[in-house]
C-alpha positions in Angstrom: -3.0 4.3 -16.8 -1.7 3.0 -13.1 -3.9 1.4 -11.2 -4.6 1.5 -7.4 -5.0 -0.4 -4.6 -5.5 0.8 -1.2 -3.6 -1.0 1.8 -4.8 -0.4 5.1 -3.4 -1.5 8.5 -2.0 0.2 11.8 1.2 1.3 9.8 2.8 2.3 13.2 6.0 4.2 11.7 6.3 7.5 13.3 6.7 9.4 10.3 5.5 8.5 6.3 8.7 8.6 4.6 10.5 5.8 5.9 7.2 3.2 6.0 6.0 4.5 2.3 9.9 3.4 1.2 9.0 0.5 2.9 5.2 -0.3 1.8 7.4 0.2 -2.0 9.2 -2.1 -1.4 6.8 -4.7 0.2 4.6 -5.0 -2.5 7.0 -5.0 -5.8 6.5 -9.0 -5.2 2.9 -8.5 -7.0 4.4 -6.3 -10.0 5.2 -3.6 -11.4 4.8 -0.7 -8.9 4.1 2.8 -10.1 4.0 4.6 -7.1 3.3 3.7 -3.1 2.0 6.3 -0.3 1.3 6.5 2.7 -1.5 9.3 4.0 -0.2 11.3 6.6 -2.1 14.1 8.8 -0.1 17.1 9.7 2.5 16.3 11.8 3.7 13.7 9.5 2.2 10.9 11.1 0.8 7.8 9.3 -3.2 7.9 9.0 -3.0 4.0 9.1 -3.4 3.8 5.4 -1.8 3.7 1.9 -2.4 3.6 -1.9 -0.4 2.2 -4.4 -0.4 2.3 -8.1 0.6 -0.7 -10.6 1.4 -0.5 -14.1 -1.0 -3.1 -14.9 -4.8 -4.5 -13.9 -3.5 -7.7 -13.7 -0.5 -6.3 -11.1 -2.9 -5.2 -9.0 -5.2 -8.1 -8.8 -2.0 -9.7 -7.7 -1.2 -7.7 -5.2 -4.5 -8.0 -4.0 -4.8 -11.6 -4.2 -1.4 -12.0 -2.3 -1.1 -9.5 -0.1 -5.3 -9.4 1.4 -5.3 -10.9 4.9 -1.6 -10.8 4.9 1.0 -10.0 7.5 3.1 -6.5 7.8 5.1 -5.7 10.4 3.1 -7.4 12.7 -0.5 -6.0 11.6 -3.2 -7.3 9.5 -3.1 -6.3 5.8 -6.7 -5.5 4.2 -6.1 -5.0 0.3 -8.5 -4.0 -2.1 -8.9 -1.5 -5.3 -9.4 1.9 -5.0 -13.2 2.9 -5.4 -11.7 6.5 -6.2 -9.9 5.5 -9.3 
């Protein structure tokens, strides 16, 4: 079972699909990603937030580990599990 992390930050991209491609990418340096998104309100616009979902536990503490406090596109990255889950 996946499990997820949520990233939040002032993702500024105008619309989700490019910056959740991105946020993908970003964070395959922890392991192995399952899937990334991005929340988005209506008119396609980023809420400021995403989830992603590892393969592992132990991807996720990575990610969580490395990318907490870290820097996106210019904006402070706060990392940390997904109380949903």
């Amino acid at each position: 079972m996946p499990v997820r992390c949520i990233l939040n930050t002032t993702l500024t991209e105008r619309y989700t699909r490019p910056i959740t491609h991105t946020l993908y990418s970003y964070v395959q340096e922890a392991g192995s990603v399952v899937r990334a998104d991005v929340a988005a309100g209506p008119d396609g616009r980023s809420k400021g937030f995403g989830t992603v979902a590892f393969a592992s536990a132990d991807d996720a503490a990575r990610a969580i580990q490395v990318f907490n406090g870290s820097d996106y596109a210019g904006r402070q990255l706060v990392v940390r599990p997904d109380a949903k889950v």
